[in-house]
Gaussian input, Z-matrix of N, CA and C with variables (Angstrom, degrees):
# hf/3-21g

backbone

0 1
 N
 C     1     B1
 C     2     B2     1     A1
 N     3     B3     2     A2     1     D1
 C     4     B4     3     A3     2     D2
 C     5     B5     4     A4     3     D3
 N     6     B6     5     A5     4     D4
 C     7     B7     6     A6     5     D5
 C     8     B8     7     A7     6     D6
 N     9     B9     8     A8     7     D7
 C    10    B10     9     A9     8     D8
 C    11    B11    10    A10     9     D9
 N    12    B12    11    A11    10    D10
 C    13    B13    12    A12    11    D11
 C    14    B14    13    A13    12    D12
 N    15    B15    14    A14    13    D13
 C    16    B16    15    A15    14    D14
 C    17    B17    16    A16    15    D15
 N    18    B18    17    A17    16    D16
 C    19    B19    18    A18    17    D17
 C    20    B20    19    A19    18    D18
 N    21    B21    20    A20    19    D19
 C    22    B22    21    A21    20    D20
 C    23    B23    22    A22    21    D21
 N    24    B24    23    A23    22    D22
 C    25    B25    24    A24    23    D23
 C    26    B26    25    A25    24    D24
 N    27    B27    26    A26    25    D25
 C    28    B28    27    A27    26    D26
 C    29    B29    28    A28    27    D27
 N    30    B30    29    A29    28    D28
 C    31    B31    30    A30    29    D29
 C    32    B32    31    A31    30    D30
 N    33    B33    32    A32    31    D31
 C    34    B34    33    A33    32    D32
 C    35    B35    34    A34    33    D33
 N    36    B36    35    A35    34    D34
 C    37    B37    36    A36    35    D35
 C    38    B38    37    A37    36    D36
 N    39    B39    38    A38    37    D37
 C    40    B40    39    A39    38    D38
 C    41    B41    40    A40    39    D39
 N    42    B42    41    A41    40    D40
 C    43    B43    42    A42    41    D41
 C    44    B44    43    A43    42    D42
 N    45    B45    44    A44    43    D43
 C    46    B46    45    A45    44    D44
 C    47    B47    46    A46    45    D45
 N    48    B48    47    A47    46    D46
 C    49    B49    48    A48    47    D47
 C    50    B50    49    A49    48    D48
 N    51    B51    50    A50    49    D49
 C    52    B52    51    A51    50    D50
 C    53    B53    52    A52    51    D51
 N    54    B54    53    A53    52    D52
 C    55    B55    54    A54    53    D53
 C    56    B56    55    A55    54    D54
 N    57    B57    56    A56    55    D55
 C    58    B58    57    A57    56    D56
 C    59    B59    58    A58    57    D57
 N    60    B60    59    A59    58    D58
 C    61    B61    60    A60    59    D59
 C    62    B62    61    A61    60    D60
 N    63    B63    62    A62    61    D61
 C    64    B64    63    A63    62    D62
 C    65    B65    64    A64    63    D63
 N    66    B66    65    A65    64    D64
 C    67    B67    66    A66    65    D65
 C    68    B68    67    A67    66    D66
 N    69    B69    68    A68    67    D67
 C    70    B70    69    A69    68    D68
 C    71    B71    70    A70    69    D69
 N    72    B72    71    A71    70    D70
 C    73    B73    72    A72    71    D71
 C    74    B74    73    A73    72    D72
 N    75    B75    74    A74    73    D73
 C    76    B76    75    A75    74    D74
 C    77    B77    76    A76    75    D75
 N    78    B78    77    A77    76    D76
 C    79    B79    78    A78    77    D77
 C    80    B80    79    A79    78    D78
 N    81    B81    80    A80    79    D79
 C    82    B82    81    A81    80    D80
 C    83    B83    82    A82    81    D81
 N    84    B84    83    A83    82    D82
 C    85    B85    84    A84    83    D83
 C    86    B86    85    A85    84    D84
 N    87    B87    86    A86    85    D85
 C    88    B88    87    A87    86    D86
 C    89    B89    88    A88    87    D87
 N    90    B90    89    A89    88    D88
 C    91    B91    90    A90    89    D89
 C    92    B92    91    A91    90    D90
 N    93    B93    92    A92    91    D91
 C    94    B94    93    A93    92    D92
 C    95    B95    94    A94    93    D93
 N    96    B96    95    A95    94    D94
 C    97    B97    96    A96    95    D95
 C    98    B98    97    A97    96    D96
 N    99    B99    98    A98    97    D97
 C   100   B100    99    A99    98    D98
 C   101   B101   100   A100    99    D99
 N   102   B102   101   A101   100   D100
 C   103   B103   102   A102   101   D101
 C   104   B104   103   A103   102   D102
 N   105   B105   104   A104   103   D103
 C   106   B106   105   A105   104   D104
 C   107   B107   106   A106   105   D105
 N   108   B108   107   A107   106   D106
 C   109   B109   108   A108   107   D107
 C   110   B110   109   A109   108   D108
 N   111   B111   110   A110   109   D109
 C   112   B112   111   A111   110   D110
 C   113   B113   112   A112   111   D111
 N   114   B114   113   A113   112   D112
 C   115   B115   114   A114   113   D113
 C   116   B116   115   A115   114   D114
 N   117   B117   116   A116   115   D115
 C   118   B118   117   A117   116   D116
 C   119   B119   118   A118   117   D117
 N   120   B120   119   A119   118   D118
 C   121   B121   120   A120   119   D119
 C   122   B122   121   A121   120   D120
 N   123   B123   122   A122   121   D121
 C   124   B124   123   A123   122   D122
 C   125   B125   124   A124   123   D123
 N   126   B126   125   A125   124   D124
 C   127   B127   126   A126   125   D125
 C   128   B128   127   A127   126   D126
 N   129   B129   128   A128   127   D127
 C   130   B130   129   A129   128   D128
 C   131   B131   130   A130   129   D129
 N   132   B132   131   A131   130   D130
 C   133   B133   132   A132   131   D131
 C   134   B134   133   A133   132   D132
 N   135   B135   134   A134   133   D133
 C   136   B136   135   A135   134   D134
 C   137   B137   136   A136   135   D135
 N   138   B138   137   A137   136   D136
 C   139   B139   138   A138   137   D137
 C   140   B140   139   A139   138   D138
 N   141   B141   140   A140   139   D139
 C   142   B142   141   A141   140   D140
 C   143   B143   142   A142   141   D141
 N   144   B144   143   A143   142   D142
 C   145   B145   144   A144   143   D143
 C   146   B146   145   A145   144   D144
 N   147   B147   146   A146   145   D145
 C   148   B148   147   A147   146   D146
 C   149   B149   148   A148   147   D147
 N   150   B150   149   A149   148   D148
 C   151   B151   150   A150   149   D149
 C   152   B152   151   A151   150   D150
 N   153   B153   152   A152   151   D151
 C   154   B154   153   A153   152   D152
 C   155   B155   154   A154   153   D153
 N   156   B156   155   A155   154   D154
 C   157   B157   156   A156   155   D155
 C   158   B158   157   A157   156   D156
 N   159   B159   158   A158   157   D157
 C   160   B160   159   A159   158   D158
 C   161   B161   160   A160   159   D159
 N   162   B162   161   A161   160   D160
 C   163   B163   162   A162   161   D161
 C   164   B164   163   A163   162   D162
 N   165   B165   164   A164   163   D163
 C   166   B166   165   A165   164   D164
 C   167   B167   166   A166   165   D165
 N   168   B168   167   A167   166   D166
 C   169   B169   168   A168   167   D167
 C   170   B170   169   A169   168   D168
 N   171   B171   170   A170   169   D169
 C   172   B172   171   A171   170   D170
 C   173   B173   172   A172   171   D171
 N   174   B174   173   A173   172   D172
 C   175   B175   174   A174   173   D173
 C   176   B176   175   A175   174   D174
 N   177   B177   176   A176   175   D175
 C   178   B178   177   A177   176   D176
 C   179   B179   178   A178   177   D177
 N   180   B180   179   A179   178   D178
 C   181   B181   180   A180   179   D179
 C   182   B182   181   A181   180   D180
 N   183   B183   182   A182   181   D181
 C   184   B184   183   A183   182   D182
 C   185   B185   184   A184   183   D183

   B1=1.4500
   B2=1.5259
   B3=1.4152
   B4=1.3558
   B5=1.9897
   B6=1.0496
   B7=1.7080
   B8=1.2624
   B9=1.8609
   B10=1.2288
   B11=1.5076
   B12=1.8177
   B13=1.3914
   B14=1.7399
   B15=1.6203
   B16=1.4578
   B17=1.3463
   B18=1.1806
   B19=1.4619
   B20=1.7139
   B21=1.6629
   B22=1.7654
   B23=1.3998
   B24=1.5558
   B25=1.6459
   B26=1.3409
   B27=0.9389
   B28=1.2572
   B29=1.2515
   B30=1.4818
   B31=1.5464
   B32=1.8474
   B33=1.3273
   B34=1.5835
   B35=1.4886
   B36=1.0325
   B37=1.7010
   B38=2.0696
   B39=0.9255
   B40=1.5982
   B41=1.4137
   B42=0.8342
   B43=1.4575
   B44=1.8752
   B45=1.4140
   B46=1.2897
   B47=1.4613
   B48=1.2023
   B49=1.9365
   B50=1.7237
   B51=1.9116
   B52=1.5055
   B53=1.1462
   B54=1.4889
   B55=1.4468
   B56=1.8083
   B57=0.9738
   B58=1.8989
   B59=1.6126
   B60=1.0688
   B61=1.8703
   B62=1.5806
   B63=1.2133
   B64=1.9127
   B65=1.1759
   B66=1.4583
   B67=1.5344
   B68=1.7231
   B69=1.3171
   B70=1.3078
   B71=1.6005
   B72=1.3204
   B73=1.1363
   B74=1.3732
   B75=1.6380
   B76=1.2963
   B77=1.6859
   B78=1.3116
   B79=1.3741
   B80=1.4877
   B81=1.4598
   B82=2.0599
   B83=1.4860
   B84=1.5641
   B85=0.8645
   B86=2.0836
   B87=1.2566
   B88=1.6187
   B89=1.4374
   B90=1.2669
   B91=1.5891
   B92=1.1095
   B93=1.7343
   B94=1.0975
   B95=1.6746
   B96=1.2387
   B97=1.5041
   B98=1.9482
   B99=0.9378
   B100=1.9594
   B101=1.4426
   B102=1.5666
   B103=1.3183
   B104=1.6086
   B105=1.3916
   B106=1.6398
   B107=1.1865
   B108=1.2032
   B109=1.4774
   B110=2.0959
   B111=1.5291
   B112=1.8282
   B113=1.4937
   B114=1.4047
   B115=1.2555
   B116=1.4050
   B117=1.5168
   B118=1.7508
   B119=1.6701
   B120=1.8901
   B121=2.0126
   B122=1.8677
   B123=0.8922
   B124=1.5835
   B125=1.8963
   B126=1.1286
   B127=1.3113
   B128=1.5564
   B129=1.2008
   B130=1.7242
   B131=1.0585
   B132=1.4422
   B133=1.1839
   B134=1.9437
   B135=1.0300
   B136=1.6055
   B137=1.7171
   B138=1.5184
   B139=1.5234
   B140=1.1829
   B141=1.1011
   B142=1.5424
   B143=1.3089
   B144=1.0046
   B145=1.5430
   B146=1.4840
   B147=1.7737
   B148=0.7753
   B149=1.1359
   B150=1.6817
   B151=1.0819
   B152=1.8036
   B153=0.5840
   B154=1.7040
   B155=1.6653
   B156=0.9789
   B157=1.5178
   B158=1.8018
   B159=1.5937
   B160=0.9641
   B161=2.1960
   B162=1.4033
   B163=1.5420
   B164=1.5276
   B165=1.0426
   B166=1.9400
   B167=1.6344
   B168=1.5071
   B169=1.7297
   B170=1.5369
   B171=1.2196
   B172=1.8608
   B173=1.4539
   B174=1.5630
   B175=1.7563
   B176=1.3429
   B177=1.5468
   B178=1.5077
   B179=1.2105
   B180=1.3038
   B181=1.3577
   B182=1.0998
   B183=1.5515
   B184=1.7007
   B185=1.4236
   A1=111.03
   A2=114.99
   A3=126.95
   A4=101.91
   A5=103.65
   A6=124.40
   A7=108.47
   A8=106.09
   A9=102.34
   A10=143.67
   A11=97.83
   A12=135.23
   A13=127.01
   A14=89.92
   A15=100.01
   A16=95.84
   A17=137.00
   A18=139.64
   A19=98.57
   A20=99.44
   A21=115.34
   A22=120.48
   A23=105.68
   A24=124.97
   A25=104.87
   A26=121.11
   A27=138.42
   A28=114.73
   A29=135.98
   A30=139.02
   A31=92.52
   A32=115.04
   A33=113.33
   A34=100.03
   A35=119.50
   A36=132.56
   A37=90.00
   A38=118.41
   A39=104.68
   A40=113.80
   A41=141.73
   A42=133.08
   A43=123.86
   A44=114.82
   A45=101.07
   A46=134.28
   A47=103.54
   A48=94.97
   A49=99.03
   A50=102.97
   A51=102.07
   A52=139.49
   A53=112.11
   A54=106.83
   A55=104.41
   A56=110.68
   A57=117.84
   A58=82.78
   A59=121.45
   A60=113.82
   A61=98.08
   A62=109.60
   A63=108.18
   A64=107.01
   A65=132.93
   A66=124.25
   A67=88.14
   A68=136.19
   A69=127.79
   A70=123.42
   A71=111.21
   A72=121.57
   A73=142.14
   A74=118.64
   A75=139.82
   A76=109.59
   A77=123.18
   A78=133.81
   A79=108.05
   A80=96.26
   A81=92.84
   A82=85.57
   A83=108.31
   A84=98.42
   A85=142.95
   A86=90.63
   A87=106.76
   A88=112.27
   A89=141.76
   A90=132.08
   A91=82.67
   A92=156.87
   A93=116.02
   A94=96.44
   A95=107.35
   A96=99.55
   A97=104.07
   A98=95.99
   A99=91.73
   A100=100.06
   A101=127.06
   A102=116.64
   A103=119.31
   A104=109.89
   A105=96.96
   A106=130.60
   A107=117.71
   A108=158.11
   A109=93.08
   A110=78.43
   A111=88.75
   A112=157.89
   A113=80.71
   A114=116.05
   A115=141.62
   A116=92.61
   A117=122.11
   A118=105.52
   A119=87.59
   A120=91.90
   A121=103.83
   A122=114.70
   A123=112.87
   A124=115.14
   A125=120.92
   A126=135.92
   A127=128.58
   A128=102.84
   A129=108.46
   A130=97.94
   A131=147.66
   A132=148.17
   A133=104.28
   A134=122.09
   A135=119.29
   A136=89.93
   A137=127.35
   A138=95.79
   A139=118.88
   A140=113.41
   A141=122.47
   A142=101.61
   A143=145.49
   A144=139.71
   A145=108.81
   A146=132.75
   A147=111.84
   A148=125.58
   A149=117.25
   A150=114.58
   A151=123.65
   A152=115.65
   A153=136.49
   A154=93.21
   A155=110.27
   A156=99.37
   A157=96.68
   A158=122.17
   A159=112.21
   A160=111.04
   A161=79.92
   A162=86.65
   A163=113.95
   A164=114.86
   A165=112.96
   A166=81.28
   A167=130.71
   A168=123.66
   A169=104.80
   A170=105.32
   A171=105.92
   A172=90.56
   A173=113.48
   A174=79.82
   A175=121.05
   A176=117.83
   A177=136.02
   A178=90.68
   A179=157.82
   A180=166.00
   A181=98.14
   A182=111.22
   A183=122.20
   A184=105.58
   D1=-39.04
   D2=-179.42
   D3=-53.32
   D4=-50.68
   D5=-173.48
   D6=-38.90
   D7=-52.34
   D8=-175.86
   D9=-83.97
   D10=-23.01
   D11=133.97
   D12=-7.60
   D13=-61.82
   D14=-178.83
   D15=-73.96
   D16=-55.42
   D17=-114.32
   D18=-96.19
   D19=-15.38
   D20=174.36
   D21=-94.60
   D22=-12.60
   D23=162.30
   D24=-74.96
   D25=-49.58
   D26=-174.65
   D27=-62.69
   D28=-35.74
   D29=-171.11
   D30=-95.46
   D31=-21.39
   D32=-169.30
   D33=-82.13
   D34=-54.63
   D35=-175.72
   D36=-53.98
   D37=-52.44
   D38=172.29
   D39=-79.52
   D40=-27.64
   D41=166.00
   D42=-74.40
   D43=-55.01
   D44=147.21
   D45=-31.13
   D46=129.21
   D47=-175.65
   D48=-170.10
   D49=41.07
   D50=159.13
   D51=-57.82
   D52=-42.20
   D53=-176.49
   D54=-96.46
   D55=16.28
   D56=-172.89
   D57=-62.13
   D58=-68.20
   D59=-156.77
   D60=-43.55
   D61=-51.37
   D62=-166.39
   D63=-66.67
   D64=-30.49
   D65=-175.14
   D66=-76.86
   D67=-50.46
   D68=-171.88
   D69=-53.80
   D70=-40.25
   D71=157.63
   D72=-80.19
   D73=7.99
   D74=159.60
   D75=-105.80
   D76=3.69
   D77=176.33
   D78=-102.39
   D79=-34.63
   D80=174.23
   D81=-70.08
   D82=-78.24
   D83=-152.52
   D84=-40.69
   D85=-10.08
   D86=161.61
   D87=-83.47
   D88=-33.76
   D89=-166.43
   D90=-93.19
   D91=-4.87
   D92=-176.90
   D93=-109.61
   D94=-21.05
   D95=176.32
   D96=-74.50
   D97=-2.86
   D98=175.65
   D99=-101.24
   D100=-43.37
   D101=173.44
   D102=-57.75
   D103=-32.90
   D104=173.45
   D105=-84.68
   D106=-6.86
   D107=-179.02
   D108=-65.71
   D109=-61.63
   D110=164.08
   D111=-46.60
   D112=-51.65
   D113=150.67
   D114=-42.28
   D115=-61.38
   D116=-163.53
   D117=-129.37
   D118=68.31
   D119=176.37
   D120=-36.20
   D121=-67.46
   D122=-164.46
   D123=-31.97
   D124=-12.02
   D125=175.09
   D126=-109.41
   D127=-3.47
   D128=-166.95
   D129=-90.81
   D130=-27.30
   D131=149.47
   D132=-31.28
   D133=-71.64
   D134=-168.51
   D135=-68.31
   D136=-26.51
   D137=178.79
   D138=-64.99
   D139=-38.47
   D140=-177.12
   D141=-62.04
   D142=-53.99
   D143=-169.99
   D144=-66.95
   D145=-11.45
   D146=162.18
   D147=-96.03
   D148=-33.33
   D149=164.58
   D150=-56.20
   D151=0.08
   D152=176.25
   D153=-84.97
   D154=-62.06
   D155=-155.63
   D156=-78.21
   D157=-14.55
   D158=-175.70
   D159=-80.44
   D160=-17.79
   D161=170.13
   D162=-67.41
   D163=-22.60
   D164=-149.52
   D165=-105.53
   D166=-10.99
   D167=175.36
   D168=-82.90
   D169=-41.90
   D170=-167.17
   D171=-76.05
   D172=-38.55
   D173=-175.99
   D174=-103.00
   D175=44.96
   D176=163.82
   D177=-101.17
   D178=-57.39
   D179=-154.11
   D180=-37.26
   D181=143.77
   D182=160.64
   D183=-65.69

């Protein structure tokens, strides 16, 4: 019974895929703020400072 249990956790965890759009769209949205970052030395300075500060939030997070 346990077997089959898992195996329906298991088909849900792949079929669920609510928050998939927002992680997809917070993943562009990072390569393109690093590609322009690339681009346009005069700005990579403030990317880094945000992505910096976005580091020091996730790892305040519960």
């Amino acid at each position: 019974m346990k077997s089959i249990f898992k195996q329906i956790v298991q088909l849900r965890i792949w079929i669920d895929n609510k928050g998939q759009d927002m992680v997809e769209y917070a993943l562009m949205a990072g390569f393109i703020t690093i590609a322009v970052g690339a681009a346009y030395p005069p700005i990579s300075d403030d990317v880094s400072i945000i992505f910096s500060k976005i580091q020091s939030l996730v790892e305040e997070a519960p």
